[in-house]
C-alpha positions as CSV (number, residue, x, y, z in Angstrom):
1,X,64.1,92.2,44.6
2,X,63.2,90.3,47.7
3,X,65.8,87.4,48.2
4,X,64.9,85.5,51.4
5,X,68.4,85.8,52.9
6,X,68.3,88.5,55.9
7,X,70.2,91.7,55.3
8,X,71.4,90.9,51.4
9,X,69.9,91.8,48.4
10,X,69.7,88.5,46.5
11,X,71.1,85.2,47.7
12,X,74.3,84.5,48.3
13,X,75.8,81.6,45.6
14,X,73.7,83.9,42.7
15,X,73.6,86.9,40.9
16,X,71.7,89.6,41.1
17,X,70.1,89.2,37.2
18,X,69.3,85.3,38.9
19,X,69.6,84.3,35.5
20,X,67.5,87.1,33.9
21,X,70.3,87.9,31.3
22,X,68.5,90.0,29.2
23,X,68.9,92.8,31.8
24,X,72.6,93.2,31.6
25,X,74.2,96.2,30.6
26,X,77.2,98.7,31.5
27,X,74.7,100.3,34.4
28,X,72.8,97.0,35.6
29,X,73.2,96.9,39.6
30,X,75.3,99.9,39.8
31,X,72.9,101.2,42.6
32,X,74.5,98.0,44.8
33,X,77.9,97.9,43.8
34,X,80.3,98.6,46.4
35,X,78.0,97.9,49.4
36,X,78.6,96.2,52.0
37,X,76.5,93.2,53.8
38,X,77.0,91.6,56.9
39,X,75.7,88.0,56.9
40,X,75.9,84.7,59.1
41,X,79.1,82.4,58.2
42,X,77.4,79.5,57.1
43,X,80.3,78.0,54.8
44,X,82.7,77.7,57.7
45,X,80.5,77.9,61.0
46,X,82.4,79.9,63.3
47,X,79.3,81.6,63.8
48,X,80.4,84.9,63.3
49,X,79.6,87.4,60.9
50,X,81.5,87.6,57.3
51,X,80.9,91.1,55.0
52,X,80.4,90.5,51.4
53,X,80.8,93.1,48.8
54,X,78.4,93.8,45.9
55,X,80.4,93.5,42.9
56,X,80.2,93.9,39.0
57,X,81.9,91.3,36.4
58,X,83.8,93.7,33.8
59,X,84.1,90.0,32.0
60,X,82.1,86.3,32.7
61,X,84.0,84.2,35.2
62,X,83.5,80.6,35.3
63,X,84.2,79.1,38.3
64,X,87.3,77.1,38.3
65,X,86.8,73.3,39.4
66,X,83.6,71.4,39.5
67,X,80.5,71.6,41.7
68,X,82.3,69.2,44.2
69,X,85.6,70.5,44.2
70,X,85.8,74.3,43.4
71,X,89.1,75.7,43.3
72,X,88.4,79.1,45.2
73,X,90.3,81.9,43.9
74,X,91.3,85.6,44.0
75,X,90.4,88.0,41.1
76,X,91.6,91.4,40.1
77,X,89.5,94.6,40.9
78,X,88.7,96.9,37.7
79,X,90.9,99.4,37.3
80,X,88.6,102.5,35.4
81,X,88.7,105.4,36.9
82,X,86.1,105.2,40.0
83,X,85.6,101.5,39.7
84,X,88.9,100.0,41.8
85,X,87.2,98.3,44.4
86,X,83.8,98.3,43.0
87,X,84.6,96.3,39.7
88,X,86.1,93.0,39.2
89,X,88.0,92.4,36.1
90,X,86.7,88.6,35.6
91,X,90.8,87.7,35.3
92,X,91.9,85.6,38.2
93,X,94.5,88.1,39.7
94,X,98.2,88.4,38.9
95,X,100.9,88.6,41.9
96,X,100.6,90.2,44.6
97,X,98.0,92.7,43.3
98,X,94.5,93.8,45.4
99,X,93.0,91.2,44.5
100,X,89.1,89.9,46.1
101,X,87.6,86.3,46.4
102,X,84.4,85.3,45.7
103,X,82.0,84.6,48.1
104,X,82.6,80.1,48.9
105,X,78.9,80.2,48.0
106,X,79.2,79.9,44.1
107,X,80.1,76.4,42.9
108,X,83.0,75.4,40.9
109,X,81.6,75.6,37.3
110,X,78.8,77.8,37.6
111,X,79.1,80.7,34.9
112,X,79.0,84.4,36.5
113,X,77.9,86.4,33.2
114,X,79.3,89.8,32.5
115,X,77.8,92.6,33.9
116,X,76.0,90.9,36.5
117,X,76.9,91.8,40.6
118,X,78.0,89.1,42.9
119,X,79.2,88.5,46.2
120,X,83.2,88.7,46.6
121,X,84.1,88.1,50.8
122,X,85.8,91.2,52.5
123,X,86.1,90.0,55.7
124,X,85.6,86.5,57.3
125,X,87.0,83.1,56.6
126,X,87.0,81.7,53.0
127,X,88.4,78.7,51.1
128,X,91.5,79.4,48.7
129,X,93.6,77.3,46.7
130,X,97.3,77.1,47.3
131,X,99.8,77.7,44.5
132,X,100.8,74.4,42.3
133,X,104.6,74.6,42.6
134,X,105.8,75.3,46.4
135,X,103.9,75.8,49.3
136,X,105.7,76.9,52.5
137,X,103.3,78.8,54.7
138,X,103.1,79.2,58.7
139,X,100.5,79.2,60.3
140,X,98.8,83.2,60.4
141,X,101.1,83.9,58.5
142,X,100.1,87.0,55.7
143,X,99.0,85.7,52.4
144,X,98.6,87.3,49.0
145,X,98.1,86.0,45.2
146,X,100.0,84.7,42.7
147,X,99.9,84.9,39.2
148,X,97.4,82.5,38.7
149,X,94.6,83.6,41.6
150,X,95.9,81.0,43.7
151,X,97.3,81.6,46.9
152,X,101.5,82.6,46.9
153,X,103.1,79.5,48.1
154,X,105.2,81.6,50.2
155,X,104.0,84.5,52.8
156,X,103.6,88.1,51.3
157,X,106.3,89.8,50.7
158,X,107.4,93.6,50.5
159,X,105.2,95.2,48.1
160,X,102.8,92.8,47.2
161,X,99.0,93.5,48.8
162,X,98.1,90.3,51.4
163,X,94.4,89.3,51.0
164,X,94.9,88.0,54.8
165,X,96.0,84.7,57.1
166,X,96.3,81.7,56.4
167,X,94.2,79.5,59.4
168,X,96.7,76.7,59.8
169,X,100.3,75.8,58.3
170,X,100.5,74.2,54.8
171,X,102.9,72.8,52.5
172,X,100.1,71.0,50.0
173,X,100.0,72.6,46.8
174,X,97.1,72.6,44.9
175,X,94.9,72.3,47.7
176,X,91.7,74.1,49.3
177,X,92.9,76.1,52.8
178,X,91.2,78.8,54.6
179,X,92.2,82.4,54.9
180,X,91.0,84.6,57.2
181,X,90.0,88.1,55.0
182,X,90.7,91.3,56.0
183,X,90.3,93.2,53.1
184,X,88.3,96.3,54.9
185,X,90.0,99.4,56.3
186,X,89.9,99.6,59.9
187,X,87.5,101.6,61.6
188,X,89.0,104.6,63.9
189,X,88.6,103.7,67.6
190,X,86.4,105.3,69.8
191,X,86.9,107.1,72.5
């Protein structure tokens, strides 16, 4: 499928059926899923690289928000056997869990049917939407989900899996901030 996009397999903000849903099944995309693409941030501009991951929908997601105010958030990887990292759920995460965020790309809204593959950001800055009842967060400081997909109001604690920093202090609940992914294992260092 020729997307137009350099280095991904269809465009970022999509799906790979692009609205063909009369290809969807159990196996559709499985040859992507779990692949990993390096584009151009274009949602942020820092001009560096982000990685997005092919993943499947176990579920349809809608968006949460509208088209000019999505509320980013963080859903929960499938847990089959063989799919954890590879699968998405459709759920918006519960605390502290691994949890993933979908590429900024995709409007608030849009319907992501189930058993198509989308983007989810693995590394890279990426909008996210603080908790709705206390926000206290420093500036870098580690930051992982609640029980609603939103971002914890307070920094991750013992136990819970951190998605990655927060880019400046908050205290707004409810709101849009950016978090800096690192959801990728590090690379061994060469010698």
């Amino acid at each position: 499928m020729f997307c137009g996009q350099k280095g991904l397999d269809f465009p970022r903000g999509e799906t790979l059926s692009q609205g063909n849903t009369a290809l969807l099944d159990a196996n559709f995309g499985m040859h992507l899923v779990g692949r990993v693409r390096y584009v151009s941030d274009t949602e942020h501009g820092t001009g560096k690289d982000i990685a997005l991951m092919a993943v499947k929908l176990e579920n349809a997601v809608t968006i949460p928000g509208t088209a000019a105010t999505p509320l980013h958030k963080l859903y929960a990887f499938g847990t089959t056997a063989l799919d954890f990292g590879r699968t998405l759920t459709g759920s918006l995460s519960g605390a502290g869990v691994v949890a993933v965020p979908l590429d900024d790309a995709y409007a608030g809204g849009q319907v992501l049917p189930q058993y198509d593959v989308v983007w989810a950001l693995v590394e890279g800055p990426c909008s996210l939407t603080t908790e709705s009842s206390s926000v206290s967060l420093a500036q870098h400081a580690a930051v992982a989900s609640d029980a609603s997909g939103c971002i914890n109001g307070a920094a991750a604690a013992a136990g819970e899996t951190p998605v990655g920093t927060i880019d400046v202090a908050s205290t707004d609940t409810s709101t849009e901030v950016v978090v800096h992914v690192a959801m990728l294992p590090l690379k061994a260092a060469s010698a």
